[in-house]
N, C-alpha and C positions, 0 to 999 in steps of 0.2 A: 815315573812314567808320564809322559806327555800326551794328553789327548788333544783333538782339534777342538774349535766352535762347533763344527759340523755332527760330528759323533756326538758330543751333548745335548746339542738341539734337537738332534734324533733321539735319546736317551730319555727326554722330557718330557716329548713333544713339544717343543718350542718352549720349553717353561711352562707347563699348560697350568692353571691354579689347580686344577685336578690333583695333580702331583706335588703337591705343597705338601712336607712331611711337618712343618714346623721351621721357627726361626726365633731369632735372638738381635742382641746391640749388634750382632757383626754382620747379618745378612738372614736370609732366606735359604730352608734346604729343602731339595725338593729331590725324590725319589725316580730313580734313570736304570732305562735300560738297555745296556749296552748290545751293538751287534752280536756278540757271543755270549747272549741272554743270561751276560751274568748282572744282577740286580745291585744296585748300589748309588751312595748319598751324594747329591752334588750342591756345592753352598756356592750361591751367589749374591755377591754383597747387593744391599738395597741402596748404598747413596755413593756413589761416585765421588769422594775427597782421597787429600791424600791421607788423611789417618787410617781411612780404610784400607786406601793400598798396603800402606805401612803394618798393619797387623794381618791380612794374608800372610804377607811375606813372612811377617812375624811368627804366624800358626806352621806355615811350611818346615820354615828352619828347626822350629822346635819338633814340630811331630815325626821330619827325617832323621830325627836324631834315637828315636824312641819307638822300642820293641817290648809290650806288657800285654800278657794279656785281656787285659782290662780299662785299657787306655783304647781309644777306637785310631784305626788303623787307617793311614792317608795315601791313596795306589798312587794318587797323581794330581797333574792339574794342569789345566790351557792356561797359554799366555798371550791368547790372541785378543784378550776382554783387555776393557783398560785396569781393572781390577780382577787379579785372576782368580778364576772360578781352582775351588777344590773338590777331589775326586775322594769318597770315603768310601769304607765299609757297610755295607747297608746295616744299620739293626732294629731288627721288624716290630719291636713289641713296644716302641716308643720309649719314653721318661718312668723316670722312678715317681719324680713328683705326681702324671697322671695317676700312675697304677696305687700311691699311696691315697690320693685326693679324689676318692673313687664317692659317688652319691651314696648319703648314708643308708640305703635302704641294702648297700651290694657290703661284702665283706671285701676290706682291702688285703694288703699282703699278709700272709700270714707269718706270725714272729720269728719262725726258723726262718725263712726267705730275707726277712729284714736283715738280720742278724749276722745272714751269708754276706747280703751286699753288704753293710755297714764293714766287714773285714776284706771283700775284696778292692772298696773305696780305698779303704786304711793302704791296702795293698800297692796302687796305684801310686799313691801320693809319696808312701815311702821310697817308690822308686825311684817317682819326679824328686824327690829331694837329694836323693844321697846314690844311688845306683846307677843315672842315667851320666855319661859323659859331664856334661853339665849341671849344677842343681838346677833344677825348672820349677816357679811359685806358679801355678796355676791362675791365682788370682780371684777365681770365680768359682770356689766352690760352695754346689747348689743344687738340689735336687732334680732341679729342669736341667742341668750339666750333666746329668748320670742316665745314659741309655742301658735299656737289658732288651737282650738277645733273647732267642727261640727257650733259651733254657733260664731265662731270669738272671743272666749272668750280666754284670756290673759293667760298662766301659765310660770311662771318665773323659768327655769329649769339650766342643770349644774351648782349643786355645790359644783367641785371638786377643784374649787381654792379658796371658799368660809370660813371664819375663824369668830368663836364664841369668843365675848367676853366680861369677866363677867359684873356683874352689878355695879361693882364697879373700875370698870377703864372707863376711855375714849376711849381707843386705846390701838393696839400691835404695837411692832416694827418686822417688818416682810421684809423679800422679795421682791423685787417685781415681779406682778405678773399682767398680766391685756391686753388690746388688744390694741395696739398704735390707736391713733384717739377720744379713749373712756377713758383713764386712767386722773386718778387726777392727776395732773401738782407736787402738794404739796404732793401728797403722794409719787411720783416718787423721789422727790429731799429726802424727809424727812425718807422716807421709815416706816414713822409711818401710818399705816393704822386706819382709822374710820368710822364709817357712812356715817359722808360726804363724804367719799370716791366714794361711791354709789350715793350719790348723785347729785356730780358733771357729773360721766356717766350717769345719768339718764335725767341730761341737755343735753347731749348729742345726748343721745337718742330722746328726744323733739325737736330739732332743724332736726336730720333727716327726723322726721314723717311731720314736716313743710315742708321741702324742697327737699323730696327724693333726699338726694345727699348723698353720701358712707363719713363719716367719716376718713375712713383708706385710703381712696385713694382722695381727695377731693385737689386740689389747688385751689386757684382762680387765674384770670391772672395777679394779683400781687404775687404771689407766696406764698401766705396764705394760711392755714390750713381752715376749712369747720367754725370752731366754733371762729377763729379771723376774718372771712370776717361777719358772722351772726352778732358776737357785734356788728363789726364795723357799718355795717348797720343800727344796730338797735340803734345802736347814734345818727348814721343822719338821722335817720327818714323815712329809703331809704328801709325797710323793704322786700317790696313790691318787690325789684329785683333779691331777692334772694328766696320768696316765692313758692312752687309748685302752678301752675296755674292753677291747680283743686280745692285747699282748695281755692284760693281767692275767683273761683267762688260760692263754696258751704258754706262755714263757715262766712260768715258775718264779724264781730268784733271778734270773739272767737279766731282766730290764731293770732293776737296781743296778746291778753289774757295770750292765751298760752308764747308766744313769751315771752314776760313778765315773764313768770314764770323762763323760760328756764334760761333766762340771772340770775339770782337769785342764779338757782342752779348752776351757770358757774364763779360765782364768784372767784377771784383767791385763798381765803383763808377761808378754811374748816370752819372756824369757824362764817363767814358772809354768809354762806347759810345757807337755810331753813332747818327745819330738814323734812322729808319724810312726817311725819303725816302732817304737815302745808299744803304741795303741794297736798298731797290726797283732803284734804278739801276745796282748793282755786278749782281741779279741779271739785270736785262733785258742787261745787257750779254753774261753768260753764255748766254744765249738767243740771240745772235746776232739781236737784231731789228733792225728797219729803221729801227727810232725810235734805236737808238743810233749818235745822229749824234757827227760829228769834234767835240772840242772838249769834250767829255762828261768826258773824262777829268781836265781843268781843274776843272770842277765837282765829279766827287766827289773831289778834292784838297781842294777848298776847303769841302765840305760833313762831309769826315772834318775836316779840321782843326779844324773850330768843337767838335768835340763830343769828340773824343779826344786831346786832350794829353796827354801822357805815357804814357799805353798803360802796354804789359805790355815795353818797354823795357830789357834791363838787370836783370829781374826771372827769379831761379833757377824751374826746374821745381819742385823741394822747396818754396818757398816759396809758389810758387804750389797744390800739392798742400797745404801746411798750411793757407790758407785758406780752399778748400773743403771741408776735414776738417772745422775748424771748426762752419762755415757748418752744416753737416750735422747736428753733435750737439744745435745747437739745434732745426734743423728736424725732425728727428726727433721730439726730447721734444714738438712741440706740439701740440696737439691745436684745427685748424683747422676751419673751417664747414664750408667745401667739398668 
């Protein structure tokens, strides 16, 4: 659908800062109300180049292609701006990252909730990989990227750094592009982008919803990154010191489970993680749903197998702790878009 300058202007009130809902590297989104009082998100870029124009167009093509639940929904967009403005879904309850980064004195989400989202993410992403027309690598996945709706339901949004590709490659060789704390170590050095790209961040993301602790800002008092102190732990078994003290009390056994998955998709080399459909299944099964019928278990044997030979097998904690040392000193020195 095509809207004017004029109906957005009205929608905003001019842009009014009033109506700033949030923003990111691609622009500014601000909350509109259209003449037939239906409510809903419109993003306009903050800097006028053409890389900007260039990834609208980029978010357009990729989100007209794609119909999920849980992916946020694009009605339209003007093309009267020199960068055109897009037209979303509204969804009222903000970021995962807010509602998990809550002041410590308030209870953040509680560990079914987590739990929900972390499979309806998984959900999303398996689509973007393997179900939609195109594979589509998101690029950015990240807590501030994960809007919930009225009922805390999951939608995997900005995807302006997001990149389609065909069905007959593996991977592009790209840029980089992506939020330090959440980016693939192997896609940073290699600059070949692929699914597991996503879903090394998406381990990322798992180990936040465990431990509400900031990725991008995270050290431990050995001077470690958020996701080399979580392995490390979860070598020695020390799990438990680094967990948020609300899931321990609420979730049972399931944030091991989780824990478990996380490290999987944290894997140092794209090619020994899981791919997305595996983790969606491993979580619904955690969820006790009804869809996880007999026989399920066959499948994700055979859906890890394809994608994790050889694992982390056989392989020392130390060693493993030196590699994401490594990892680290590079990602630190660099100096990212995002």
């Amino acid at each position: 659908m095509i809207f004017s300058l004029e109906e957005l202007e009205k929608a905003t009130n001019m842009f009014d800062e009033a109506r700033i809902l949030g923003g990111g590297g691609h622009g500014t989104v601000y909350k509109g109300i259209l003449s037939n009082q239906h409510v809903v998100a419109i993003k306009k870029s903050i800097v006028v180049i053409q890389k900007e124009i260039d990834e609208f167009i980029n978010e357009v093509a990729i989100l007209s292609q794609i119909n999920h639940r849980n992916v946020v929904k694009l009605f339209g967009c003007c093309l009267e701006t020199e960068v055109p403005l897009l037209v979303y879904e509204f969804i009222p309850n903000g970021t995962l990252y807010a509602h998990l980064h809550v002041e410590s004195c308030h209870k953040s989400l509680p560990w079914k909730d987590r739990l929900r989202i972390a499979f309806e993410v998984a959900c999303a992403l398996a689509y973007l990989h393997s179900a939609a027309s195109t594979s589509v690598v998101h690029r950015d996945v990240k807590t501030s990227n994960i809007l919930l709706d009225d009922r805390l339901t999951a939608k995997v949004s900005d995807f302006g750094a997001s990149r389609g590709i065909e069905i007959d490659q593996s991977g592009v060789t790209t840029g980089v592009q992506g939020t330090h704390g959440y980016m693939d170590p192997e896609y940073y050095h290699t600059r070949r982008l692929t699914d597991k790209s996503d879903v090394y961040s998406y381990g990322v993301m798992l180990v936040e919803l465990l431990t509400r602790k900031k990725p991008s800002m995270y050290l431990s008092s050995e001077g470690v990154s958020l996701v080399a102190h979580f392995v490390t732990l979860l070598n020695q078994d020390k799990l438990s010191e680094i967990l948020d003290e609300q899931i321990t009390e609420e979730g049972e056994d399931e944030p091991k489970q989780v824990a478990a998955i996380a490290a999987m998709c944290l894997r140092m080399k794209g090619e020994d993680r899981p791919m997305m459909r595996y983790v969606e299944m491993r979580l619904q099964g955690l969820q006790g749903s009804d869809i996880y019928i007999s026989g399920m278990e066959e499948q994700l044997g055979d859906l890890n197998g394809q994608t994790c030979q050889g694992g982390d097998a056989g392989v020392g904690d130390n060693y493993r702790s030196r590699q994401y040392s490594m990892e680290e000193e590079i990602m630190l020195s660099a100096s990212l878009q995002r």
